[in-house]
NULUM-178400 format. One line per field, with one value per residue (C-alpha): x, y, z. Coordinates in steps of 0.5 Angstrom, whole numbers, plus 2048, in hexadecimal, padded with zeros to 3 digits. Layout:
xx [X, ...]
yy [Y, ...]
zz [Z, ...]
! end
This chain:
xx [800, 808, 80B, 811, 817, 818, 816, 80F, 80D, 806, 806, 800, 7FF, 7FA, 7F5, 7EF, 7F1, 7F7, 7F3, 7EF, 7F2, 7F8, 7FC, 7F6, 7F5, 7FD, 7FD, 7F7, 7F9, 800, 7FB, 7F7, 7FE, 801, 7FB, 7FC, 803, 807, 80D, 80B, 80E, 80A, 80E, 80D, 80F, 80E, 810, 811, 818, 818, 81D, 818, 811, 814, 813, 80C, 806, 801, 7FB, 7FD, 801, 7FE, 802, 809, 80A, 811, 814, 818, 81F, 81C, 81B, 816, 810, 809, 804, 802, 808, 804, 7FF, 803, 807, 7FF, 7FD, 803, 804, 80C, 811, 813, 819, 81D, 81D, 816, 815, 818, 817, 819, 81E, 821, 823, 825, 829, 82D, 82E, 831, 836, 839, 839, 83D, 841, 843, 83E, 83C, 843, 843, 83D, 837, 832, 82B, 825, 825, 827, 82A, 825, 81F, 825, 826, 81E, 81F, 825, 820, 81B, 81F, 822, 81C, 81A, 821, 822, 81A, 81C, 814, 811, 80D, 80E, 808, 80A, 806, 807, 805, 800, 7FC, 7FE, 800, 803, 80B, 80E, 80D, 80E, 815, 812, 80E, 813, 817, 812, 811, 818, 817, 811, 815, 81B, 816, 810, 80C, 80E, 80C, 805, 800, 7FA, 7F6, 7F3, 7EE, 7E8, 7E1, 7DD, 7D6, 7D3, 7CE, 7CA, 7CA, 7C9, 7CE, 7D5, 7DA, 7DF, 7E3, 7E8, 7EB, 7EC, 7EF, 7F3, 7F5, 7F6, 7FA, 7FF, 800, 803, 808, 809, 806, 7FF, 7FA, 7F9, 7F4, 7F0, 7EE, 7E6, 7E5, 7DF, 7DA, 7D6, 7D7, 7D8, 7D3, 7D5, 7D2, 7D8, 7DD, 7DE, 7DD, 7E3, 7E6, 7E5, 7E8, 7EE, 7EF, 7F0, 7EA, 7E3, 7E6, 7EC, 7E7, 7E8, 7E1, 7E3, 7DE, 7DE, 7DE, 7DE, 7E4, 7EB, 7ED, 7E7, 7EB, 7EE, 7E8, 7E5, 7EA, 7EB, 7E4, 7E4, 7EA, 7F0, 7F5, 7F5, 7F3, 7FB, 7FD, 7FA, 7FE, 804, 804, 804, 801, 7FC, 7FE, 7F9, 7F7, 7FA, 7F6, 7F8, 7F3, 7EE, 7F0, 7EF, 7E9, 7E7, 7EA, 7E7, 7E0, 7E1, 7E3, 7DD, 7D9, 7DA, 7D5, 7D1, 7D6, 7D8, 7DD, 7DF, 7E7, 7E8, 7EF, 7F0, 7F5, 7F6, 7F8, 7F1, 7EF, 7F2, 7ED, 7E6, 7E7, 7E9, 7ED, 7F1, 7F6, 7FB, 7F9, 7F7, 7FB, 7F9, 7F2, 7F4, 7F7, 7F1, 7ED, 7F1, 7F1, 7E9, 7E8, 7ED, 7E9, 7E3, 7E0, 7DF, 7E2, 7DF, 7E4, 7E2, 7E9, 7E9, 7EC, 7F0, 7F0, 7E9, 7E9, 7EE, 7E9, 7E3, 7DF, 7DF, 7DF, 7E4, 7DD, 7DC, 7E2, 7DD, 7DA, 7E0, 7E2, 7E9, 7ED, 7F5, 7F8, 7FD, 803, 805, 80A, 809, 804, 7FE, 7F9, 7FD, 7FB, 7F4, 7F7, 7FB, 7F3, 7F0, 7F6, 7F4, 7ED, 7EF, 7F3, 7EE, 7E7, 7E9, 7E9, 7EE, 7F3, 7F9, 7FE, 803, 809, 807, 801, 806, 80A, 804, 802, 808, 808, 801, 803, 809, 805, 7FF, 802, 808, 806, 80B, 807, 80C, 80C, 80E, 811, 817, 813, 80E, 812, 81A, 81A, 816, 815, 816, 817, 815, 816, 81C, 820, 825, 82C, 82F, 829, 82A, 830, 82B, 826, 82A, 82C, 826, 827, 820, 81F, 821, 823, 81E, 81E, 81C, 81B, 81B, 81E, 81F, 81A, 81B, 813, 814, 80F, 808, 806, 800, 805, 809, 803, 801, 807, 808, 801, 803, 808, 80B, 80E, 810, 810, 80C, 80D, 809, 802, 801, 803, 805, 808, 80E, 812, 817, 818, 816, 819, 816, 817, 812, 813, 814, 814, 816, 81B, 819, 81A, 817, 81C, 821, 821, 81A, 819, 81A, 814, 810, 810, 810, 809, 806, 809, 80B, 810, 80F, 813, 81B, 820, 826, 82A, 824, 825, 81F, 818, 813, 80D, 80A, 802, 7FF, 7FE, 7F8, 7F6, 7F6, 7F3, 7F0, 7F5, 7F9, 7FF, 803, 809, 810, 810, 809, 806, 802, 806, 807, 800, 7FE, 7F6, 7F8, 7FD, 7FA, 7FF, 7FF, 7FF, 7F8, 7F4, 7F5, 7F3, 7ED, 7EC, 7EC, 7E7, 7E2, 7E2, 7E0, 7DB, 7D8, 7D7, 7D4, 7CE, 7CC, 7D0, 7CE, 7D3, 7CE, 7CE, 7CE, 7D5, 7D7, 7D5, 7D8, 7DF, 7DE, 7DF, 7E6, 7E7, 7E4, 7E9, 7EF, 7EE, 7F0, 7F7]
yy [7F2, 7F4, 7F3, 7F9, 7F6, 7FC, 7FC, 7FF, 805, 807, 80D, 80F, 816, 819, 81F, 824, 822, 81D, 817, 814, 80D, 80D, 809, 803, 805, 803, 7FD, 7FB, 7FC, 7F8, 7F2, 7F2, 7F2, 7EC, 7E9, 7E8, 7E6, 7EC, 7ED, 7F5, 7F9, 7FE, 805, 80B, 812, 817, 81E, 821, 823, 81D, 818, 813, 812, 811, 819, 819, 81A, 815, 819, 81D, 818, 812, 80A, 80A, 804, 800, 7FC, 7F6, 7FA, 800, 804, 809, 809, 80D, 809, 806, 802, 7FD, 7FE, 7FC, 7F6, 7F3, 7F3, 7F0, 7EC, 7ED, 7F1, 7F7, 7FA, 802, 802, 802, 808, 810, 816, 81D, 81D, 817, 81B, 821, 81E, 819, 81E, 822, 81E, 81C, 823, 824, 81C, 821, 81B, 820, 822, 829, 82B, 82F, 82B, 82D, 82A, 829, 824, 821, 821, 81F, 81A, 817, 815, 812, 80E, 80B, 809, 805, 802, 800, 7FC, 7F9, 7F7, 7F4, 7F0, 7F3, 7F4, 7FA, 7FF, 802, 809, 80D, 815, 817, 81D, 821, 823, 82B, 82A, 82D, 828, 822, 826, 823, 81C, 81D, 821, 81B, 815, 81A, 819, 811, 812, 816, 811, 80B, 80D, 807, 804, 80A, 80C, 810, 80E, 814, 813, 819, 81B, 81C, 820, 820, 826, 824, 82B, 829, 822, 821, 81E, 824, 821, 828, 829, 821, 825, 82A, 826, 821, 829, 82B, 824, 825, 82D, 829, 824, 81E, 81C, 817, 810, 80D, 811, 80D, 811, 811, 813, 811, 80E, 80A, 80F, 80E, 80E, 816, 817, 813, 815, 81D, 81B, 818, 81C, 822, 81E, 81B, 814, 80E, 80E, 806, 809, 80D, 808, 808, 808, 809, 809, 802, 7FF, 7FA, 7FD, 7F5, 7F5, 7FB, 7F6, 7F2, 7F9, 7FB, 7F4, 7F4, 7FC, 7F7, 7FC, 7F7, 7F6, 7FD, 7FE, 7F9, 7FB, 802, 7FF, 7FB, 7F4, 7EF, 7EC, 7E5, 7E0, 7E3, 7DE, 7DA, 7DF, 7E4, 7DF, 7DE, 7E6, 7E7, 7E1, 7E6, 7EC, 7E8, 7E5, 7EB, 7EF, 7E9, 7E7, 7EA, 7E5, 7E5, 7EB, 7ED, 7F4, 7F6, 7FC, 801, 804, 809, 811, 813, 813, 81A, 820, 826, 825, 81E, 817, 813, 80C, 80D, 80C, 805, 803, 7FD, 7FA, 7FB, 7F8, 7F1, 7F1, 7F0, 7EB, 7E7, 7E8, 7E5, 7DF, 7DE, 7DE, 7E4, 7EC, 7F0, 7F8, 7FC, 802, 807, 809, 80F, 80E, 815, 814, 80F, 814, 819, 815, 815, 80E, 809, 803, 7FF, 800, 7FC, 7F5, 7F7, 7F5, 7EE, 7EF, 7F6, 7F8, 7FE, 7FF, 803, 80A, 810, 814, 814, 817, 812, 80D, 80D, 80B, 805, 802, 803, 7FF, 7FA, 7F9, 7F8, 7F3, 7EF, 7EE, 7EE, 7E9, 7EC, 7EB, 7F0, 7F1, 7F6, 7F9, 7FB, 801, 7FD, 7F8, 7FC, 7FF, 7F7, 7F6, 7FE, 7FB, 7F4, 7F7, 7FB, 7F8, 7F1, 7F2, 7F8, 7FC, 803, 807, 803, 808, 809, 80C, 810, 813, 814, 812, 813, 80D, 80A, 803, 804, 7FE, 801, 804, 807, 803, 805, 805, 80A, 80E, 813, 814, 817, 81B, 81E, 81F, 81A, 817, 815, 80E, 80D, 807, 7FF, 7FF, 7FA, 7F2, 7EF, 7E7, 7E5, 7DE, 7DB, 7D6, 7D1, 7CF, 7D7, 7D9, 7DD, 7D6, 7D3, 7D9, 7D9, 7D1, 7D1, 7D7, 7D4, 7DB, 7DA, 7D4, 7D1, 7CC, 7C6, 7C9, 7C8, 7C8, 7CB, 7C5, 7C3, 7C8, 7C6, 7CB, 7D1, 7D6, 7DB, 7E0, 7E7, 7ED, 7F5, 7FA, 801, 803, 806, 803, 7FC, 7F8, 7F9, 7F3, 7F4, 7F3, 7ED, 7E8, 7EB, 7EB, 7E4, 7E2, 7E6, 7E3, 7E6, 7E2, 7E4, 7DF, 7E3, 7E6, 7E8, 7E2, 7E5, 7E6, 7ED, 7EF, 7ED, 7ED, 7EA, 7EA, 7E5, 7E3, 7DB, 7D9, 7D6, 7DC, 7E2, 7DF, 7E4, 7E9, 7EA, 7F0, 7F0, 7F5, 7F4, 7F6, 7F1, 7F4, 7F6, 7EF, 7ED, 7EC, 7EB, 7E4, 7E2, 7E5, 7E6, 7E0, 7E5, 7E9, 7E3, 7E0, 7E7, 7E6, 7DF, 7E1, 7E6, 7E1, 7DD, 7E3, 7E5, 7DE, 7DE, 7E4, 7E4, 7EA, 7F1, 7F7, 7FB, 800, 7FF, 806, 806, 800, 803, 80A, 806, 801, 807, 808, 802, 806, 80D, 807, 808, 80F, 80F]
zz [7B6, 7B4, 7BB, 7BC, 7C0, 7C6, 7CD, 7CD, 7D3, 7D5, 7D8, 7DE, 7DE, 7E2, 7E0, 7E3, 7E9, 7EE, 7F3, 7EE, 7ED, 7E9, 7EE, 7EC, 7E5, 7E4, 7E8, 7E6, 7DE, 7E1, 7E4, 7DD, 7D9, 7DD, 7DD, 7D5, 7D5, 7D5, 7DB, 7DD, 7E2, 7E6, 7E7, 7EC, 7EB, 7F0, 7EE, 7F6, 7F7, 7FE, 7FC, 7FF, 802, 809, 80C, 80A, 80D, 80C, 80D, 807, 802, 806, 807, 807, 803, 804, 7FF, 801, 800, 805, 801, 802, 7FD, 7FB, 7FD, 7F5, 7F6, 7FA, 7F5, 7F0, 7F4, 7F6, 7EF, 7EB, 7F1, 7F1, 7F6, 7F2, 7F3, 7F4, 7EC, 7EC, 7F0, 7EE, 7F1, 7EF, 7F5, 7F3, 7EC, 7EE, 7F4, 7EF, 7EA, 7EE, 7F2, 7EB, 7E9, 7F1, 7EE, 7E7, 7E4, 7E0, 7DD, 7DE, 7DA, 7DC, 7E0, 7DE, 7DE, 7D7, 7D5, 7DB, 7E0, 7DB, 7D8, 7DF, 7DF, 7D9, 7DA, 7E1, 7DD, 7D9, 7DE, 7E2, 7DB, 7DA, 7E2, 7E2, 7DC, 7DA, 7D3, 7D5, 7DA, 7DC, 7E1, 7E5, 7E5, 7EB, 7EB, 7E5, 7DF, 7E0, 7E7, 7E6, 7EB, 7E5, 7DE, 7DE, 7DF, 7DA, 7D6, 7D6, 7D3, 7CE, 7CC, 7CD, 7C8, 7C3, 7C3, 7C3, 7BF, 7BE, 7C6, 7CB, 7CC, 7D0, 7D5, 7D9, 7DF, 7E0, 7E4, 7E1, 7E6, 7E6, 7EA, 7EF, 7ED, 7E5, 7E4, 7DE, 7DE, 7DC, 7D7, 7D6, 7DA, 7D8, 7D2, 7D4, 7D8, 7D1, 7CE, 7D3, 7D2, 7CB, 7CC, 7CF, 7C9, 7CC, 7C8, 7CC, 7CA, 7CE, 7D5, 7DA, 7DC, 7E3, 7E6, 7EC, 7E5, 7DE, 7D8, 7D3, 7CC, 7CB, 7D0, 7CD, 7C6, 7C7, 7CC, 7C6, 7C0, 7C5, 7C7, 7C1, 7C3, 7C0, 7C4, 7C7, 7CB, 7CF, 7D5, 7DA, 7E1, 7E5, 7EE, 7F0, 7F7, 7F5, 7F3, 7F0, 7EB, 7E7, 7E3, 7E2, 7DF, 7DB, 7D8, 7D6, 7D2, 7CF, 7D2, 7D2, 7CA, 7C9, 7CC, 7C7, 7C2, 7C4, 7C5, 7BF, 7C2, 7C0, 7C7, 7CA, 7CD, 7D5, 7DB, 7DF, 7E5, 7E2, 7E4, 7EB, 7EC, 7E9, 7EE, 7F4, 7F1, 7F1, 7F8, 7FB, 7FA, 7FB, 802, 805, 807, 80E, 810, 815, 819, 819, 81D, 81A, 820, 81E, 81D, 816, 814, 814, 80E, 810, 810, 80D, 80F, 80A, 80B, 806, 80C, 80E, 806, 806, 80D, 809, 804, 808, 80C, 806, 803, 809, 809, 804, 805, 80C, 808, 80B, 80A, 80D, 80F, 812, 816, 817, 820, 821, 827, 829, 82A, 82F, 833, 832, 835, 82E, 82E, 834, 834, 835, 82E, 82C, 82E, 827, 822, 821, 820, 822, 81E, 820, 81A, 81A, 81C, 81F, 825, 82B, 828, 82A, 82D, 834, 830, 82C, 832, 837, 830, 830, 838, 836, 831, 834, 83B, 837, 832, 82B, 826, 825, 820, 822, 81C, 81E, 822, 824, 826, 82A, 82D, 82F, 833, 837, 839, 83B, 83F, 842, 844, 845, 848, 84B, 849, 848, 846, 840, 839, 832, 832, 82C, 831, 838, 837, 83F, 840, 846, 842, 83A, 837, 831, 82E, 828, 825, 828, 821, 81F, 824, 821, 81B, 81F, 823, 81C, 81B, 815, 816, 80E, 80D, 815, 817, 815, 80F, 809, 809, 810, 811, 818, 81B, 81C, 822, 822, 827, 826, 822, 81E, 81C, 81A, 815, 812, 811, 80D, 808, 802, 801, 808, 80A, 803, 7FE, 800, 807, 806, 80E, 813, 816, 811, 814, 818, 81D, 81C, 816, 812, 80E, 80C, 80D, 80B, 811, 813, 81A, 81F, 825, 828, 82E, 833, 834, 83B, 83D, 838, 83E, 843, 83C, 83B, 842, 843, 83D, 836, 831, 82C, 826, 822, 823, 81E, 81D, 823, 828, 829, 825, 827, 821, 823, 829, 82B, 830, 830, 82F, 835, 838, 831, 82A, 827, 82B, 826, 824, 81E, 81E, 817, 812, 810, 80B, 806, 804, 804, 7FD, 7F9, 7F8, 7FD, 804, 80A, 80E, 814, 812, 810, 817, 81A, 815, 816, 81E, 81D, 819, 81F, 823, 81F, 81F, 827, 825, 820, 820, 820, 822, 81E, 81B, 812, 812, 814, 811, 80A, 80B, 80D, 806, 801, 803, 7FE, 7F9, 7FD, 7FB, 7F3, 7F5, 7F4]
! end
């Protein structure tokens, strides 16, 4: 096959419907094309005008994902990190806002010379100039970029309006995947095709003709359905991908790479295949041992509030806690089921604290306000005296140490200056610095966020965690005893408010260890409990979660797990009912949503 010289772009663009796994389909197509020797980088366009996801609703948009610079990001973009196994950066995500707000501050700056400022050319040029400058920043030979929403939205007309450009000027290095639903009407029985190929019909009135379509559905395609997509959308019977409903999102790749996608891509893009690494055995070995470690089953309870949007529960909020906890799962050797706790329940009295002995491990993850959080503190309490792992993130960190100061040291005024800034005793405070921005009413990029060095001090649990994990305390430490003094390792944070400095002392005094601190011990960034006094009693400021990845688990969580493990071997036989369990497993299949 003739090789063209030019930067390759694969464009993902929805069809029928938003929700159905574009954010997989791309991430999983970067993974396949890895794997097969090509540098890829993953872009995310988000067409709304927010200048990032950071005010953001996450039972409407779900997870605000924080990339290491602090910037922050849709939730594809952990997606993306987890399946190429790479930190990506602020070049690798674009939102509409972003465009707007840069061209109209050079416009202001005279950037423009003093010409008309118009959508056209400049607003779609300065798209594509991005474009290009994330291929040219990540040094990549294909870049694969995500559109966010469906063929037909208004908000992305001007993105695909730009990769019709870049298709004009580079013919041969440019093409198009449709992601698109295909319903089966329970009432009718037979998979409908029609409206993909109004959807491909609707994308070629822009000038943009589809390549490939990616099929998704609850089952397979038959080859019946497969060529009269085909012969409608004028594309060969072969670049119909099937991708039917599967319990695991991380067996995408292996999928796609079974219909042959990746040399079907290169074909289209006129590059001769390479030979497929070693690391795409490695993830079909993580794919396989994920699904298959049902023989030791262990119950992990979310206790958290983002889980309803009207009459229905979706855990997008918390997607990338499950997905660490999976990971780690499967590095402890066990599966994890997890049953999503809504904490206002326990407020309301539809569930009984009692009912907590059940899980074998508890994580209350991040969050903002004070819905449910006297729920979340009485299950921490619950946690702590019963025995049962716990694992707080961020918020649940927070909520640890409300609980301890009041319910060790006594001090039973104990709150959030979030909830009552007239607080007896304010145990967690805003940070000085961000105190104008929010008098201001600037709440946008007001927090602590990104990558921040943290100093792990030794004899604690989180200081043999992080000693046994080579990403953090390096190569040449196998063991955790192999690491000697302090740690220093950085983690991803999105937060407002500190444990106060001033009750640091009466903390530690009364029990509370903070194995982790900022370099000038202003900061505390994990509190545990030894484990002469709780198996797995540990909160973190920062999230973990957003580090962990499918072949390198976080330490933190895999602790957690291996904690839980431990409980569910002195209790045999859960009475956790599977009803509930399997109804909280088709959240990973919600996952191939976006």
């Amino acid at each position: 096959m003739k090789k063209t010289a030019g930067h390759k772009y694969i464009f993902i663009i929805g069809g029928v419907m938003s929700g159905v796994g574009k954010g997989v389909a791309s991430s999983s197509l970067g993974t396949l094309l890895s794997a097969k020797g090509f540098r890829v980088n993953l872009v995310k366009v988000d067409p709304y005008l927010n200048v990032d996801a950071g005010t953001m609703n996450p039972t409407e948009h779900g997870e605000v994902f924080v990339l290491n610079s602090g910037l922050e990001t849709d939730q594809d973009m952990g997606n993306y990190e987890r399946f190429l196994g790479r930190d990506l950066t602020n070049d690798d995500y674009i939102t509409s806002g972003m465009i707007y707000k840069h061209v109209i501050e050079k416009e202001r700056a005279l950037g423009y010379g003093g010409k008309c400022v118009e959508a056209i050319p400049h607003i779609r040029d300065e798209i594509v100039g991005r474009f290009e400058h994330a291929a040219r920043t990540n040094k990549s030979d294909i870049s694969i970029l995500e559109i966010g929403g469906t063929v037909g939205d208004y908000q992305n007309i001007m993105f695909i309006e730009a990769a019709r450009v870049l298709k004009m000027r580079h013919p041969d290095d440019v093409i198009f995947i449709m992601v698109s639903y295909l319903p089966t009407p329970g009432k009718l029985g037979e998979m409908k095709t029609r409206p993909t190929q109004h959807a491909v019909q609707q994308l070629a009135s822009y000038g943009v003709n589809t390549d490939i379509i990616i099929a998704r559905a609850e089952t397979a395609l038959d080859e019946r359905r497969k060529t009269k997509i085909a012969v409608a959308c004028n594309i060969h019977p072969k670049c119909v991908i099937s991708a039917p409903d599967i319990e695991s999102i991380y067996d995408v790749p292996i999928n796609f790479d079974q219909d042959h996608l990746g040399n079907i891509v290169l074909e289209a893009l006129h590059i001769s295949p390479r030979k497929t690494t070693d690391e795409f055995k490695t993830w079909k070995k993580m794919a396989r041992g994920i699904k298959n470690s049902s023989h030791n089953q262990v119950d992990i309870a979310i206790v958290g509030k983002y889980f309803n949007t009207g009459d229905f529960t979706l855990t997008d909020a918390y997607l990338s806690v499950l997905e660490a906890v999976k990971f780690s799962a499967y590095a402890a050797g066990v599966k994890a089921v997890i049953h999503t706790v809504n904490a206002r329940d326990f407020e309301k009295g539809k569930i009984d604290y009692s009912s907590l002995d059940t899980y074998h491990g508890i994580i209350v993850p991040g969050g903002f306000g004070e819905t449910g959080i006297e729920g979340k503190i009485n299950v921490i309490r619950y946690a702590r005296e019963k025995g049962i792992p716990y694992f707080g993130l961020c918020y649940g960190m927070q909520l640890m140490t409300i609980e301890y100061a009041r319910n060790v040291l006594g001090l039973k005024g104990a709150n959030t200056a979030e909830i009552n800034p007239r607080a007896a005793h304010l145990l967690i405070d805003i940070m000085p610095e961000q105190k104008k921005k929010i008098a201001e009413g600037n709440y946008g990029g007001s927090m602590r966020l990104g990558a921040y060095t943290a100093q792990i001090f030794v004899d604690t649990i989180a200081h043999e965690a992080y000693g046994a994990d080579e990403r953090f305390a390096g190569k040449k430490s196998k063991k955790a005893k192999a690491v000697k003094g302090v740690l220093k390792i950085e983690e991803r944070h999105r937060h407002r408010y500190e444990v106060n400095p001033e009750y640091i002392e009466q903390l530690e005094a009364a029990g509370l260890i903070f194995s982790g601190k900022s370099p000038d011990g202003m900061l505390m960034e994990i509190a545990e409990l030894p484990l002469s006094v709780h198996p797995f009693f540990v909160g973190t400021q920062f999230h973990p979660e957003f580090l962990a990845r499918p072949l390198a688990p976080h330490p933190l969580f895999t602790a957690f797990m291996k904690a839980s493990k431990k409980r569910k071997s002195q209790q045999p036989v859960s009475v956790v009912e599977k009803e509930s369990a399997e109804e909280v497993l088709t959240t990973y299949t919600l996952a191939y949503r976006k």
